[in-house]
C-alpha positions as CSV (number, residue, x, y, z in Angstrom):
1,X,-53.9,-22.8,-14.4
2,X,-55.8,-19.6,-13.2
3,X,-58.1,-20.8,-10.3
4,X,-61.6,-19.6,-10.5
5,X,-63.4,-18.8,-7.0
6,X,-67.2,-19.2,-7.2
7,X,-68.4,-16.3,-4.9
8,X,-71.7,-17.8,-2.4
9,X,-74.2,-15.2,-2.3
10,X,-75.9,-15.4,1.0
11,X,-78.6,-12.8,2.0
12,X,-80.6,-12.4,5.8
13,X,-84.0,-13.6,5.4
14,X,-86.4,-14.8,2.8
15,X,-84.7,-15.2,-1.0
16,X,-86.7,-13.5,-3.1
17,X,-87.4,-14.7,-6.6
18,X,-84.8,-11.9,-8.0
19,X,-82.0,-12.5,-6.0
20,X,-82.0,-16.3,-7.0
21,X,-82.3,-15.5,-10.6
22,X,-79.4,-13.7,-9.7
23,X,-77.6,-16.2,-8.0
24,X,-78.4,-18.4,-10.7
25,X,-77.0,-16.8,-13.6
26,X,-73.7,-15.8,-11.7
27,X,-73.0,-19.8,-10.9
28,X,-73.4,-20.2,-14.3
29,X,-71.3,-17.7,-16.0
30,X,-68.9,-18.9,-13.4
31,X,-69.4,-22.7,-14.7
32,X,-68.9,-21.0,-17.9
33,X,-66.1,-19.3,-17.5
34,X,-64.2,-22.0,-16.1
35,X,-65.1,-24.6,-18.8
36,X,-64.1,-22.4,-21.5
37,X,-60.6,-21.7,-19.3
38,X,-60.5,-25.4,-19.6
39,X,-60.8,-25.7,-23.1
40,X,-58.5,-22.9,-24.3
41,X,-55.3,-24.4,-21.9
42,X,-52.4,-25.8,-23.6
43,X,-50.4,-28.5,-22.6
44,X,-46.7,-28.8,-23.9
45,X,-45.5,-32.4,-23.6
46,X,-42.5,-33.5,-25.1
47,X,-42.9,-37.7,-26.1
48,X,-40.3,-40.2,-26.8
49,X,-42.2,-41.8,-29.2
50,X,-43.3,-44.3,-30.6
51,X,-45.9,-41.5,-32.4
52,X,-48.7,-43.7,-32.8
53,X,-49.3,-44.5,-28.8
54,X,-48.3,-40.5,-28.6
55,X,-51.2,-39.7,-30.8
56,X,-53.4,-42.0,-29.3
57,X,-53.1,-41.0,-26.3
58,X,-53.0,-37.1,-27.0
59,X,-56.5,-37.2,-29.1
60,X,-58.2,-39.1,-25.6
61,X,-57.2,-36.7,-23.4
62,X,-58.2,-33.8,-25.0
63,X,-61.5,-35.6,-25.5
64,X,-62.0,-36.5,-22.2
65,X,-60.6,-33.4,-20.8
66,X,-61.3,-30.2,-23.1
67,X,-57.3,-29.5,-22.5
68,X,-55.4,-29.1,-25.5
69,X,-51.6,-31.1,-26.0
70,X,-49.0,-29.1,-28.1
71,X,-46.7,-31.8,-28.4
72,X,-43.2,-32.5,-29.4
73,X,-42.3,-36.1,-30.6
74,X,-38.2,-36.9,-30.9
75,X,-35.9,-38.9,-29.7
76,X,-34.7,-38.8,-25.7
77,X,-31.8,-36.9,-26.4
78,X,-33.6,-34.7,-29.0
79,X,-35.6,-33.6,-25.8
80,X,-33.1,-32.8,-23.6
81,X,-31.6,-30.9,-25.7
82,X,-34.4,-28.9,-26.5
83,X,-35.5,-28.6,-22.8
84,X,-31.5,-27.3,-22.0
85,X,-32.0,-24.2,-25.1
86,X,-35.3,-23.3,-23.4
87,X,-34.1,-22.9,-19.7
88,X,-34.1,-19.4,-20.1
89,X,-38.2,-19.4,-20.9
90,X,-39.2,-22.7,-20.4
91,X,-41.9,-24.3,-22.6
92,X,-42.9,-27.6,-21.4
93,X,-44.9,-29.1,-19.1
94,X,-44.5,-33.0,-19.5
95,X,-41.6,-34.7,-20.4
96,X,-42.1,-38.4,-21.8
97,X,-38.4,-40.1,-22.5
98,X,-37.0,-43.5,-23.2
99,X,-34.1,-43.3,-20.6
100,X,-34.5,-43.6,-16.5
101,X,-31.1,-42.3,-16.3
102,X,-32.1,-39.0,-17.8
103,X,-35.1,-38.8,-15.5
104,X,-33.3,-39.6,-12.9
105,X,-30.7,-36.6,-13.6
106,X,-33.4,-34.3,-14.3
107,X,-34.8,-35.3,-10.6
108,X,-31.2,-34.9,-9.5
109,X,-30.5,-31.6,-10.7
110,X,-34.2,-30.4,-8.6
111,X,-36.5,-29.9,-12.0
112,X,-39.3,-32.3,-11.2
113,X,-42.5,-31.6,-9.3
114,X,-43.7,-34.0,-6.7
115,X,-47.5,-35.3,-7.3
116,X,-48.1,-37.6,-4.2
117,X,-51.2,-38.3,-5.1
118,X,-51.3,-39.8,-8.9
119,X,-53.7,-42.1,-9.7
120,X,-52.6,-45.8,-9.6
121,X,-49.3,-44.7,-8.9
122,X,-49.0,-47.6,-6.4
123,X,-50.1,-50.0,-9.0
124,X,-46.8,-49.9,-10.9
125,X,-44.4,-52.4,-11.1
126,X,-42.8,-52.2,-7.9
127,X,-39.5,-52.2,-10.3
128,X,-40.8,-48.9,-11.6
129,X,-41.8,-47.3,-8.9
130,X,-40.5,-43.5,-8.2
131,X,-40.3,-43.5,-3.8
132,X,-39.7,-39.2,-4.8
133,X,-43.1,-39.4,-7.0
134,X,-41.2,-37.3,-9.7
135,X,-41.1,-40.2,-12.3
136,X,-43.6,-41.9,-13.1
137,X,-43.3,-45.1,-15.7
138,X,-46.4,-45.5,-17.5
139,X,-44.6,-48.0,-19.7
140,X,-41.2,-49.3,-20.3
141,X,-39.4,-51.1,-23.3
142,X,-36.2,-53.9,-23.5
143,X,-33.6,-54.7,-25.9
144,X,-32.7,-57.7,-27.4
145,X,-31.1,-58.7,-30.9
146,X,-32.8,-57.8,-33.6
147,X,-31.5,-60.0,-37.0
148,X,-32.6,-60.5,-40.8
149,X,-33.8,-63.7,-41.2
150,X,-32.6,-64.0,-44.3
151,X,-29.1,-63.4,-43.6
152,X,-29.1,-65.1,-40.4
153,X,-29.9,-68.9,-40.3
154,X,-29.5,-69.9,-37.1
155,X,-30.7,-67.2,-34.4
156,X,-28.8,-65.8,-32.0
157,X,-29.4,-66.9,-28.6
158,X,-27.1,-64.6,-26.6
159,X,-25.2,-60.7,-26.6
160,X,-21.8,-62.9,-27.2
161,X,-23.1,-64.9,-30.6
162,X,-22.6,-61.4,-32.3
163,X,-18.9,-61.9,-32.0
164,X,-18.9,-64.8,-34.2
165,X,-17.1,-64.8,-37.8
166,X,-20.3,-64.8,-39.5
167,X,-21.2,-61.7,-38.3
168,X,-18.3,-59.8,-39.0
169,X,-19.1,-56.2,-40.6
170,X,-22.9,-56.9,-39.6
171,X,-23.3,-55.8,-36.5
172,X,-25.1,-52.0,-35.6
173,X,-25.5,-50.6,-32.7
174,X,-27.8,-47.6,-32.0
175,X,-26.0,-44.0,-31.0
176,X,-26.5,-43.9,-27.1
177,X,-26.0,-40.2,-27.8
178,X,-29.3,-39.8,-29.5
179,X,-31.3,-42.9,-28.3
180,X,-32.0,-43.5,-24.6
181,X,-33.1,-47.1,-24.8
182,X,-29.5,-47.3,-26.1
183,X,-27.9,-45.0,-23.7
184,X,-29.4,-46.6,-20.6
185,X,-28.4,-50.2,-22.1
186,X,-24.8,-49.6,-22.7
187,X,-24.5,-47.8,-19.2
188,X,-25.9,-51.0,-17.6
189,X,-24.5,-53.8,-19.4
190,X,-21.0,-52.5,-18.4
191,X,-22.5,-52.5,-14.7
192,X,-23.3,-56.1,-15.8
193,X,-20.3,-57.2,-17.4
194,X,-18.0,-54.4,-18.3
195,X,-16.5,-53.8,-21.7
196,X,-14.5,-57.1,-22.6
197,X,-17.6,-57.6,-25.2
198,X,-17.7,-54.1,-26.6
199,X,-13.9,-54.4,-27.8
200,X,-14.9,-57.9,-29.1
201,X,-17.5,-56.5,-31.2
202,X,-15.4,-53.9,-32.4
203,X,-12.9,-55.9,-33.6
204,X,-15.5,-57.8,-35.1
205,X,-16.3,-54.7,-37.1
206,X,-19.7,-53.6,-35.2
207,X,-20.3,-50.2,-36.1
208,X,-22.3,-47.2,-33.9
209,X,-25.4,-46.4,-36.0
210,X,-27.9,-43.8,-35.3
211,X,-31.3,-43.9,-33.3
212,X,-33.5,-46.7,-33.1
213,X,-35.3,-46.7,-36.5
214,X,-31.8,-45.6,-38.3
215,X,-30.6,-49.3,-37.1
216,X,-33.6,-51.2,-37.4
217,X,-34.0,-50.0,-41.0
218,X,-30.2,-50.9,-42.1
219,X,-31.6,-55.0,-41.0
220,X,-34.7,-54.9,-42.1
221,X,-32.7,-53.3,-45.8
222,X,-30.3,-55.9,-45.3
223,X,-27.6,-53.5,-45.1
224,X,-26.3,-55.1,-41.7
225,X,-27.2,-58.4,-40.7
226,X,-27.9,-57.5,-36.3
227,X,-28.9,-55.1,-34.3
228,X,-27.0,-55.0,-30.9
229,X,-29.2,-53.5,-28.4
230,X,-32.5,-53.3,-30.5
231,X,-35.9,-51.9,-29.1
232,X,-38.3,-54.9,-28.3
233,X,-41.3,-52.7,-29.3
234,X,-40.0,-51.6,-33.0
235,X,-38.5,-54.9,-33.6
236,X,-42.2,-56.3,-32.7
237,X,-44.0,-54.0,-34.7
238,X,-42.0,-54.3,-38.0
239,X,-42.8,-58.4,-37.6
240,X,-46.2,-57.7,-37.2
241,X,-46.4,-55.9,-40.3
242,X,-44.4,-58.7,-42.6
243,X,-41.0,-58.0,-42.3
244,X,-38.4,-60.4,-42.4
245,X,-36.9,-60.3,-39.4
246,X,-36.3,-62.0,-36.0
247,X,-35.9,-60.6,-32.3
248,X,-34.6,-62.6,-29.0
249,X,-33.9,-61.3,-25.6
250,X,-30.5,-62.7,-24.8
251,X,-30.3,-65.1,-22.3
252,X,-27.8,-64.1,-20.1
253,X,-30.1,-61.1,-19.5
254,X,-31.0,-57.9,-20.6
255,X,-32.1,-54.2,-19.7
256,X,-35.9,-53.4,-19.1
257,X,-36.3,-50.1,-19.1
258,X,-39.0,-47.9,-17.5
259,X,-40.2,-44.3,-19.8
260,X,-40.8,-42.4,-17.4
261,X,-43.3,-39.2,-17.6
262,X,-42.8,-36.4,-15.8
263,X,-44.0,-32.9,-14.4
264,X,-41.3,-30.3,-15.0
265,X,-40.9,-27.8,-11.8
266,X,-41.1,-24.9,-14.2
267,X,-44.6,-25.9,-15.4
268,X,-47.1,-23.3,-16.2
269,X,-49.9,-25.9,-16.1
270,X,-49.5,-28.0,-13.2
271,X,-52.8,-29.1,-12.6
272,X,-53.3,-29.8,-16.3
273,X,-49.9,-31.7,-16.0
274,X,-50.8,-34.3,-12.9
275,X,-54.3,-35.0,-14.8
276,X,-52.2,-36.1,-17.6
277,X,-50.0,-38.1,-15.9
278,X,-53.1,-39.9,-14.0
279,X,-54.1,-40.3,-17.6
280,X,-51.4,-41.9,-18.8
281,X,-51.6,-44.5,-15.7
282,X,-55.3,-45.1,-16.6
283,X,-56.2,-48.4,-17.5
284,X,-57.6,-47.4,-20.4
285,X,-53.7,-46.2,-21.8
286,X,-52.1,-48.8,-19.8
287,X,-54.3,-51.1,-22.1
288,X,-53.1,-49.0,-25.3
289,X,-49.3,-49.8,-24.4
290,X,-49.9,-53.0,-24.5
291,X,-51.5,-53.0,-27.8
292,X,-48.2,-50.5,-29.1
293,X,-46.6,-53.7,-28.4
294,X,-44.6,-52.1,-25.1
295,X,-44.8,-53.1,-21.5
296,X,-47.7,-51.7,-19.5
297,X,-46.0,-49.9,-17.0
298,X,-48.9,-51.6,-14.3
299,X,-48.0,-55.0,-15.7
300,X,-46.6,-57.9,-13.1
301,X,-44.7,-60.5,-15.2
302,X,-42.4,-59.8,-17.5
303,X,-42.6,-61.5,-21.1
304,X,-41.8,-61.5,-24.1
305,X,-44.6,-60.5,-25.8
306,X,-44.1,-63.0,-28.8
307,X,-44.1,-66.2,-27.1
308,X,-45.1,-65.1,-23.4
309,X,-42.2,-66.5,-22.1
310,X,-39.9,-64.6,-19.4
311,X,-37.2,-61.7,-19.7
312,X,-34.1,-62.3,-17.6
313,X,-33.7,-59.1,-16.3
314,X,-31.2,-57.2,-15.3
315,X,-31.7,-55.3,-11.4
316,X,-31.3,-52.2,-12.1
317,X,-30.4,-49.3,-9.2
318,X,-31.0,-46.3,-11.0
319,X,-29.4,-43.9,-9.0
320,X,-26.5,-45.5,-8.9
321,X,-26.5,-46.1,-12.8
322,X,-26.8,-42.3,-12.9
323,X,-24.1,-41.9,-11.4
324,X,-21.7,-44.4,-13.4
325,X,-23.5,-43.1,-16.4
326,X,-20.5,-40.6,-17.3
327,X,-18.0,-43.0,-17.2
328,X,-19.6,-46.0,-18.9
329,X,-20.5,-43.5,-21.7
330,X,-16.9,-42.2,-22.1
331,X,-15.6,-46.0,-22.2
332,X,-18.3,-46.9,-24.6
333,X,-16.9,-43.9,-27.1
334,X,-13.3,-44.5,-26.3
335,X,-14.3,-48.7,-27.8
336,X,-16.2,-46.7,-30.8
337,X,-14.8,-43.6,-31.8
């Protein structure tokens, strides 16, 4: 963002009527001139979804700021691998994904700014806090079980009921490859518990489907009959609008997982870019995630947004799950493939 310098014009003695007329219309070609530099900035940012909060949130900054958003919406690991083609001329400013891990890799690897002073940053979740200030979780989703209630009399209660005979052949399980809700839950549950259940679903004939909606869609069809590792917030919103389908968080636990935004190192727009992340923490969008049936990043109890009742957690050490990220991914495929 080119910075403007508004030039004092200071003279020895009396001002005469001129020279402020003068002064005058120079401040306000300068006021001008930076409003209109304002309005004719484009921010990239690159979303994880879900589109509707994107959109949302897009249309009130640029009405509350004059900036325009070029956006990107895909999946996390649609992102990244856009981001790795452009590295040679990179193109955005703002990154958005469903997966901590991968932020945490990006921060890793030295691509992240640092913005010490974002707005209610310190009114996170302590559990989604950023001590570099490089990621900063406006919001964050879980997974559960989603079923078909039509299918499924008797709800599952935990991960392990979806080894059971009636569920043979009927089990899904989003691609950690292209979803990052799914990548960073398969990398933790083996932190968890390691892979005695993944065989067992396999031999229960669990298949890998695609992203998020690819699996929700095959339950909600009826083609399969569970989702292993659903998203909470998709789940909720198809049950909201009539389908006939159920979700539970297991009770032995499950992953919540921050989406972190943040501020690419190679960003053209920097101050642009830390106005929209102090957007994004606003109350106003905090409010909005709710509503998109996610968890406000700023929230301090942890419920399940159908019954306000508690998530059993899993703690979750992100730089450490980085780091057995590679391994838990390759024993995941080596169960799948």
């Amino acid at each position: 963002m080119s910075k403007l310098a508004i030039i004092t014009l200071s003279t020895l003695g009396v001002l005469t009527l001129g020279a402020t007329i003068y002064t005058n219309s120079h401040r306000s070609k300068a006021v001008n001139a930076a409003s209109n530099a304002t309005e004719q900035q484009t921010l990239t940012v690159y979303a994880a979804g879900p589109k509707p909060l994107s959109d949302q949130i897009i249309k009130g900054f640029e009405h509350q700021t004059g900036i325009k958003i070029k956006s990107f919406d895909g999946t996390t690991g649609k992102i990244l691998s856009k981001v790795k083609a452009e590295q040679a001329n990179p193109q955005a400013d703002v990154l958005i994904l469903a997966s901590m891990a991968a932020g945490v890799d990006l921060q890793r690897n030295g691509q992240l700014l640092t913005y010490h002073d974002a707005k209610r940053a310190q009114q996170l979740n302590p559990a989604f806090q950023d001590k570099h200030q490089q990621l900063f979780s406006y919001s964050a989703s879980a997974v559960g079980i989603t079923y078909n209630k039509q299918q499924v009399k008797t709800a599952p209660t935990d991960w392990s009921d979806l080894t059971k005979p009636e569920f043979r052949n009927q089990i899904t399980i989003p691609d950690p490859q292209t979803s990052g809700s799914s990548l960073d839950f398969i990398n933790t549950y083996q932190m968890q518990h390691g892979n005695r259940l993944l065989k067992a679903l396999k031999q229960n004939g669990a298949e890998m489907g695609g992203a998020n909606k690819e699996v929700l869609d095959a339950v909600v069809t009826g083609q399969k009959a569970a989702v292993f590792g659903g998203v909470d917030y998709m789940s909720i919103a198809a049950i909201k609008k009539g389908e006939r389908i159920g979700f539970v968080y297991p009770k032995s636990g499950t992953l919540v997982n921050p989406r972190p935004a943040m501020i690419l190192k190679s960003s053209r727009h920097q101050t642009a870019a830390k106005k929209f992340v102090d957007y994004l923490l606003s109350a106003k969008v905090q409010q909005q995630v709710e509503q998109n049936h996610l968890i406000a990043g700023t929230t301090t109890k942890l419920t399940n947004p159908l019954n306000n009742q508690p998530i059993n957690t899993y703690r979750v050490n992100w730089q450490r799950a980085n780091t057995a990220l590679t391994d838990n991914l390759a024993s995941f495929k080596q169960v799948f493939n």
